[in-house]
Backbone as CSV, one residue per row, in Angstrom:
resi,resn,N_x,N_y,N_z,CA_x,CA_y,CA_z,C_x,C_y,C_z
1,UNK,20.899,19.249,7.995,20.549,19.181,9.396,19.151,18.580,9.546
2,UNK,18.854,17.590,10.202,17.758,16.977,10.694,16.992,18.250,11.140
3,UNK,15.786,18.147,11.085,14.564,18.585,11.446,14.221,18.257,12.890
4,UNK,13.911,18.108,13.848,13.390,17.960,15.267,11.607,17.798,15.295
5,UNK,11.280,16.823,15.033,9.650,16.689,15.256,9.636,15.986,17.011
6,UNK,8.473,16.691,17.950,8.386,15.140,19.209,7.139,15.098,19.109
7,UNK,7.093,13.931,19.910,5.646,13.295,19.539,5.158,12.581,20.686
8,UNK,3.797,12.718,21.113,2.945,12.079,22.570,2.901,11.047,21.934
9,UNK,2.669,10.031,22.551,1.563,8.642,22.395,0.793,8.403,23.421
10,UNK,-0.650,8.212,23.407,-1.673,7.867,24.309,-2.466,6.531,23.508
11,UNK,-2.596,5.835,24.866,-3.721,4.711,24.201,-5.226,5.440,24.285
12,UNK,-5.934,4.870,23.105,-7.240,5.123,23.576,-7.918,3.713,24.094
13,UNK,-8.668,4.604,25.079,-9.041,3.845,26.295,-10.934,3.928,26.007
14,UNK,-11.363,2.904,26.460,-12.795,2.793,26.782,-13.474,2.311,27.638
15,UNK,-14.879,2.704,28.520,-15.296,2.270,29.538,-16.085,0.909,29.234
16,UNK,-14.882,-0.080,30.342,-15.539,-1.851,30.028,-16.798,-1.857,30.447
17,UNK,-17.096,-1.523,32.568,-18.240,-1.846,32.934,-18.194,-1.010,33.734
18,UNK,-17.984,0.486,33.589,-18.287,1.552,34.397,-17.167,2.241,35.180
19,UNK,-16.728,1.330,35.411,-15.195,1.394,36.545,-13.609,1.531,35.732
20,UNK,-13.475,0.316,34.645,-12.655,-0.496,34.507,-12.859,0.290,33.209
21,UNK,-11.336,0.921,32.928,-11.466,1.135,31.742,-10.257,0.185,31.290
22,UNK,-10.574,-0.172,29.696,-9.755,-0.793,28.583,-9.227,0.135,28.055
23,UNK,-8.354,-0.687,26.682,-7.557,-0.410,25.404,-8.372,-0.977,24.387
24,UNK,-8.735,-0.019,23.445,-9.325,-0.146,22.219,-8.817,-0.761,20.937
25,UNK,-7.410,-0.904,21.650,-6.794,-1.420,20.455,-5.743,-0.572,19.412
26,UNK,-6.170,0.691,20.032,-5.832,1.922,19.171,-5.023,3.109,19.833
27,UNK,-3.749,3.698,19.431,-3.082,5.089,20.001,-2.990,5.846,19.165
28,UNK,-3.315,7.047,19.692,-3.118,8.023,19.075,-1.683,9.064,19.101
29,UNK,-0.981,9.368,17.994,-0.044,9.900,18.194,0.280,11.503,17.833
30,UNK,0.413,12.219,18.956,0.429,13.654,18.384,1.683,13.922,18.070
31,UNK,1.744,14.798,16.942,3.647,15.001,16.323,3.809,16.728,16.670
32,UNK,4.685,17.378,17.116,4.572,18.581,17.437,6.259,18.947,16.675
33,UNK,6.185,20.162,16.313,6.983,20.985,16.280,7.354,22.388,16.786
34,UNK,8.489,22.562,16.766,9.095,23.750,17.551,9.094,25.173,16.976
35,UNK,8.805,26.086,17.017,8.754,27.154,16.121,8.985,28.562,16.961
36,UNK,9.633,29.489,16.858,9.970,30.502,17.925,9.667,29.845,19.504
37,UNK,10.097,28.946,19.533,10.439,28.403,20.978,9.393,27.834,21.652
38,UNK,7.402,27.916,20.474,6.549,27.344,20.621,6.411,26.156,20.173
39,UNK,5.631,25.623,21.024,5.234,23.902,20.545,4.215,24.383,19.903
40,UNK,4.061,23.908,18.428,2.986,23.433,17.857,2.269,22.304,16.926
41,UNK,1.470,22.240,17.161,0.681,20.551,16.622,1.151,20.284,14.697
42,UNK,1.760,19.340,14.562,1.822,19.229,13.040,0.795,18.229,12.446
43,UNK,0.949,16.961,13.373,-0.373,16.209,13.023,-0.398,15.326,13.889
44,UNK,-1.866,14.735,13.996,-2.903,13.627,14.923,-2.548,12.733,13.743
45,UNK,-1.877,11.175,14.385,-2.330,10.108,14.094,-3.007,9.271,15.223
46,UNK,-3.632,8.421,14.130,-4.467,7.758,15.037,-4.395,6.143,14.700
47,UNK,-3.131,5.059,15.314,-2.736,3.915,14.237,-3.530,2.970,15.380
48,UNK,-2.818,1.468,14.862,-2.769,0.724,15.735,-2.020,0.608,16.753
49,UNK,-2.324,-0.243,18.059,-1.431,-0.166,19.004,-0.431,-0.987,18.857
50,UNK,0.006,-1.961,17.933,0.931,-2.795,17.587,1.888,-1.952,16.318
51,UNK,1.370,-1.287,16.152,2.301,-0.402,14.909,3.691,0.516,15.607
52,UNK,4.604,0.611,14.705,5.765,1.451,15.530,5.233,2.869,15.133
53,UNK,5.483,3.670,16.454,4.790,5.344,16.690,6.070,6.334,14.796
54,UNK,7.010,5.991,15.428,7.542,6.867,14.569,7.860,6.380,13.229
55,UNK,7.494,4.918,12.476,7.289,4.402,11.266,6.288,5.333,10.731
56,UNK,5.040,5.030,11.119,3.851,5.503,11.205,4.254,7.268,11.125
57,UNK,4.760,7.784,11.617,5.085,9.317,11.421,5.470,9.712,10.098
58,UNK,7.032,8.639,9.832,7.402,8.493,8.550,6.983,8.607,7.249
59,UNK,5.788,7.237,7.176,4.866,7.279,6.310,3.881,8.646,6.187
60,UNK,3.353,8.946,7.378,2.677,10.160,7.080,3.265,11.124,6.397
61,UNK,4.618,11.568,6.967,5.367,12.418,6.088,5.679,11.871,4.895
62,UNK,5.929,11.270,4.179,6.237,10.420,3.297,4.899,10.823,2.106
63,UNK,3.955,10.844,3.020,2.939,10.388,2.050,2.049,11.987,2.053
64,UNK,2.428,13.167,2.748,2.020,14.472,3.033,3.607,15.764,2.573
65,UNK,4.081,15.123,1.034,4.970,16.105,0.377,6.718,16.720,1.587
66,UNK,6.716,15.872,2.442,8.506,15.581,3.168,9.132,14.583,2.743
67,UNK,8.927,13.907,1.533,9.464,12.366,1.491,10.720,12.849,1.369
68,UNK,11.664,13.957,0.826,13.198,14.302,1.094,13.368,15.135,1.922
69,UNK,13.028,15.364,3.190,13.232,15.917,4.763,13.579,14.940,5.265
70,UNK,15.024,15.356,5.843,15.432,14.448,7.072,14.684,14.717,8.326
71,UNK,14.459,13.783,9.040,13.565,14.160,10.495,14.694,13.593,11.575
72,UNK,14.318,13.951,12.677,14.432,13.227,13.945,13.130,13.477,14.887
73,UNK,12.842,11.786,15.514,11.921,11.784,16.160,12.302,11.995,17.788
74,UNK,11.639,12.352,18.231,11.896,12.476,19.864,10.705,12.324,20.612
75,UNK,10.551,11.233,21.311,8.868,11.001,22.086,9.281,11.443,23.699
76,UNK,8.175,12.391,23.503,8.301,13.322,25.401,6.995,12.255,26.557
């Protein structure tokens, strides 16, 4: 059975000339899991904004001891 991770994405944003805010270039992606019916935080990435959100999840898990956990991603 797949696992259930969801996950935010926000750009980070910066002030151009006071008013006008930009994109840095950069999103951050929070991954949450479900646990007695609580949301809680599993991990902050922080990629590029051209990168895919849930590749990028992958690899993290991949590379943080789940590389044989099935996942499913779900972005809220």
């Amino acid at each position: 059975m797949k696992k259930k991770l969801f996950y935010v994405v926000d750009l980070e944003l910066q002030n151009a000339d006071g008013e006008i805010l930009e994109t840095t270039g950069n999103k951050f992606v929070r991954v949450y899991d479900i646990e007695n019916n609580v949301p809680t935080k599993f991990c902050d990435l922080e990629i590029d904004i051209t990168d895919n959100s849930e590749e990028a999840i992958q690899e993290y898990l991949d590379d943080n001891g789940h590389e044989d956990e099935t996942f499913e991603f779900i972005e809220l």
